[in-house]
KEBA-244632 format. One record per residue (C-alpha): residue in one letter; x, y, z. Coordinates in Angstrom, 3 decimals, m for minus. Layout:
! residues N
{"A", {X, Y, Z}}
...
! end
This chain:
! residues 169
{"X", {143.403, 72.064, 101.415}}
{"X", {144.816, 68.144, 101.845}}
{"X", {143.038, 66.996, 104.795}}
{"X", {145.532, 63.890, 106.777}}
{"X", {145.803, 62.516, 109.912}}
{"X", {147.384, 65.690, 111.620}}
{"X", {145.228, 68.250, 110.013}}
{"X", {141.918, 67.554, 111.768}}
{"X", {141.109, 66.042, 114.922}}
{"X", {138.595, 63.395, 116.309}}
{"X", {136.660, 66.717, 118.720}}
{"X", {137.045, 68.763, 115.737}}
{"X", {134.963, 66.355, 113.208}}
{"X", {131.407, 67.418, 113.992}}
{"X", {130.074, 65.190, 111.070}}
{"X", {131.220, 62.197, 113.191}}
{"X", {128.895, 60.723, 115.638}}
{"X", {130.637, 58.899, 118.880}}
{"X", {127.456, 56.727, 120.078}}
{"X", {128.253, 54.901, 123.685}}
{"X", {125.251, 53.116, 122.883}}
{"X", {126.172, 51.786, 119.657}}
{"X", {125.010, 48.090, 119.146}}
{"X", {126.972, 45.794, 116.727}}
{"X", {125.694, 43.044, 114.987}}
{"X", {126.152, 40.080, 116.558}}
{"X", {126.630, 36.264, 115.345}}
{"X", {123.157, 34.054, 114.862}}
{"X", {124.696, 31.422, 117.591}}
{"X", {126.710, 33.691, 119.447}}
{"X", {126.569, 35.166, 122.513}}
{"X", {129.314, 37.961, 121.739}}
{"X", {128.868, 40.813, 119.562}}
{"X", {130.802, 41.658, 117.101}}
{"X", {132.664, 44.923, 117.767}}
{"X", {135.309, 46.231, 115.118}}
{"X", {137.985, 48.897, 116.589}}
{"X", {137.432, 51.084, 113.618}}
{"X", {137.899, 54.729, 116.307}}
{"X", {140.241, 55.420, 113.429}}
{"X", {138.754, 54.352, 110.561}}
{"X", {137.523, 57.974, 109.644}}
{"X", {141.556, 58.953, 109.038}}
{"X", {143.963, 58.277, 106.114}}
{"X", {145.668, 55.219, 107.171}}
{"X", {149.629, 56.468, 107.593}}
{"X", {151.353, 53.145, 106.571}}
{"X", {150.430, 50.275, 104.307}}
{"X", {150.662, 47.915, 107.250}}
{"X", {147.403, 49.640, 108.599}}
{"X", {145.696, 49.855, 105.486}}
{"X", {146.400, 46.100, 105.057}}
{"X", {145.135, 46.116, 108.874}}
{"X", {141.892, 47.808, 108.071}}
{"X", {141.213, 45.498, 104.633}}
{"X", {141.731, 42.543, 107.220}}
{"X", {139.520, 43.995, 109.678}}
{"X", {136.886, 44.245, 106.441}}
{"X", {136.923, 40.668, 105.528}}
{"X", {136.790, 39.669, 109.381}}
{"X", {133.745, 41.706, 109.675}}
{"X", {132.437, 40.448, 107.200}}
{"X", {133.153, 36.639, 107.404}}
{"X", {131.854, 37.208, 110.937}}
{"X", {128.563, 38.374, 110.295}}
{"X", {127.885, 37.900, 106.806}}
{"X", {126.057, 34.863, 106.215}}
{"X", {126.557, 35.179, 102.576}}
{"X", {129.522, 35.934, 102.710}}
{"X", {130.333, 32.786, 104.229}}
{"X", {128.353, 30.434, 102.197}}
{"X", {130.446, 32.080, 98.852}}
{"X", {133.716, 31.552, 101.307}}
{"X", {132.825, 27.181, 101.384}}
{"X", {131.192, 26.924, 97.912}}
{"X", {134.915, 28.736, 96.519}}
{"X", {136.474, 26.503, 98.654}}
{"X", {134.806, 23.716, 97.167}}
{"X", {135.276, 24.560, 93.921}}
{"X", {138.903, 25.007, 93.910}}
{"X", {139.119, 22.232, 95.928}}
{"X", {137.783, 20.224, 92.899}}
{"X", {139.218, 21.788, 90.465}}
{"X", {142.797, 20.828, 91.841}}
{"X", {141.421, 16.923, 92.428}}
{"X", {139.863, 16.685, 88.956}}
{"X", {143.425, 18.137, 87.854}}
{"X", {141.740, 21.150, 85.671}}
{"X", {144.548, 22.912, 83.204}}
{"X", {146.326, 26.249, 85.145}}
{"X", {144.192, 28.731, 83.245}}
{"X", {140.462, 27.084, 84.187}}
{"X", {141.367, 26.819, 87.261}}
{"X", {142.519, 30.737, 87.621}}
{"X", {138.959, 31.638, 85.694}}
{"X", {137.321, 29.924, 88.438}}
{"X", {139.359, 31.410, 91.089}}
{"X", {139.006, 35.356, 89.567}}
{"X", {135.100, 34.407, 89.139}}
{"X", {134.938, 33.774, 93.031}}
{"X", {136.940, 36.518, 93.811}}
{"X", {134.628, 38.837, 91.917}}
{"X", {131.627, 37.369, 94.228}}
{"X", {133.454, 37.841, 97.012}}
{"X", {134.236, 41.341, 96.248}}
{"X", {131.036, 41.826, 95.240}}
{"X", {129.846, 40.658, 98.541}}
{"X", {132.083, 42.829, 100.622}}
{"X", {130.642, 46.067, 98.248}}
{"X", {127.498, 45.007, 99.190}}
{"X", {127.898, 45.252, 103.248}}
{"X", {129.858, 48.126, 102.500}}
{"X", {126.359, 49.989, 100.522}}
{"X", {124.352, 48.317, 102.784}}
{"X", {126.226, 49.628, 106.003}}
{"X", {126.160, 53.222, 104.792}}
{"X", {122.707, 53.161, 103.502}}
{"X", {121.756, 52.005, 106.742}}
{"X", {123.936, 54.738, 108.276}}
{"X", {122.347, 57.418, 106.344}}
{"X", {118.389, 56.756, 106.713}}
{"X", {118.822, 55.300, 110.402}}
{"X", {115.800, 53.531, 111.544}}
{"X", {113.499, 54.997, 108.737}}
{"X", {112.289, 53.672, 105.399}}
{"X", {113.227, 55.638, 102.011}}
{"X", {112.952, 54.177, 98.451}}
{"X", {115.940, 55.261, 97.138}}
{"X", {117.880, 53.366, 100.087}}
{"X", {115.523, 50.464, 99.077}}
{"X", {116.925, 50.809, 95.516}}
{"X", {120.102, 51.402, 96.689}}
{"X", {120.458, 47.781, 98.602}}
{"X", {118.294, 45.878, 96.362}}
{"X", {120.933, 46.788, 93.346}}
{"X", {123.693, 45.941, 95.244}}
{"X", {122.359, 42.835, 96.034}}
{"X", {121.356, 42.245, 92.289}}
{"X", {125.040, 42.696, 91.569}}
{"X", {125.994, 40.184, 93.923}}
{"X", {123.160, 37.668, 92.401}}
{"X", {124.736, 38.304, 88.717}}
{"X", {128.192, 37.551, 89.920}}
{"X", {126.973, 34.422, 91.582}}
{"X", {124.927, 33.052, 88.971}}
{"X", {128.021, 33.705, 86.281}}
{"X", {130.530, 32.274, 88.951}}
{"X", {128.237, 28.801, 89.146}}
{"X", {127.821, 29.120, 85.421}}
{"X", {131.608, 28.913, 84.666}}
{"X", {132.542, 26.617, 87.729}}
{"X", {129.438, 24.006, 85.859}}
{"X", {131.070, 24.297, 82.596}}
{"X", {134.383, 23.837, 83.887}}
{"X", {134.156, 21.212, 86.742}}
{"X", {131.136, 19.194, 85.971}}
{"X", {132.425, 17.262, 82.920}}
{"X", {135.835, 16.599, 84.039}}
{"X", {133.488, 15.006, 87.642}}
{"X", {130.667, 13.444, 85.776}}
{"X", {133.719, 11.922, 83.233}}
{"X", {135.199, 10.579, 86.993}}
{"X", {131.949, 9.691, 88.871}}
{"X", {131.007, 7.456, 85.240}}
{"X", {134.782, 5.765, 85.229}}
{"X", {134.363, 5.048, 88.684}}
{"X", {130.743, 3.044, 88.854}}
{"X", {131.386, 1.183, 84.990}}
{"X", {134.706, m0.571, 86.730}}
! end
């Protein structure tokens, strides 16, 4: 049986739980909380303009409250920032923009395993959902370190060739 939008409805979904106490996470600095309309989220989205809708609503969420998310968000900025200024050739310039997407994604995974883990064991501590974020995390820490490895090898000679130039004239 195909399960879609029609063939199963919100009352009928016992595995859901509707919480009107539900808290979000809010902002460090903010005095709103953070409350994503996701009352659909559970269902097949019918059109790729909601599915693009719901990937937005991802990447808002996560900008919003993701602290390292936002810190990879201005160091990528940065980076292809300079690598435009120090004129970098087309295809160093695209490794360092697919290496920051990778942490990005990464990132996003990450609050994704994190968010269900934390759905799963509640308010109660099991090693497995230990393992389960800490690896997650690691994955994020690989990308990052292999992201700033690449960005150094590509940006820093080109910048220290420019920063040298500019204080020996």
């Amino acid at each position: 049986m195909k399960l879609n939008e029609s063939s199963i409805s919100y009352n009928e979904a016992t595995f859901i739980h509707k919480s009107k106490n539900s808290s979000a996470p809010k902002i460090k600095g903010s005095k709103s909380t953070v409350k994503p309309n996701r009352e659909l989220s559970w269902q097949v989205a019918n059109s790729l303009l909601i599915s693009f809708k719901y990937a937005w609503a991802g990447l808002s969420y996560a900008f919003q409250t993701q602290r390292n998310f936002r810190i990879h968000t201005f160091i990528g900025i940065v980076a292809v920032s300079l690598s435009i200024l120090l004129e970098l050739k087309p295809i160093e310039t695209a490794v360092i923009v697919l290496t920051i997407g990778l942490v990005m994604a990464m990132e996003l995974l990450n609050t994704a395993i994190e968010s269900v883990v934390d759905l799963t064991v509640k308010k109660s501590y099991h090693e497995l959902a230990k393992i389960a974020k800490d690896c997650a995390a690691g994955a994020v820490l690989i990308s990052a370190i292999v992201a700033l490895l690449i960005a150094s090898y590509l940006i820093l000679p080109p910048l220290l060739s420019l920063v040298i130039g500019t204080f020996s004239s």
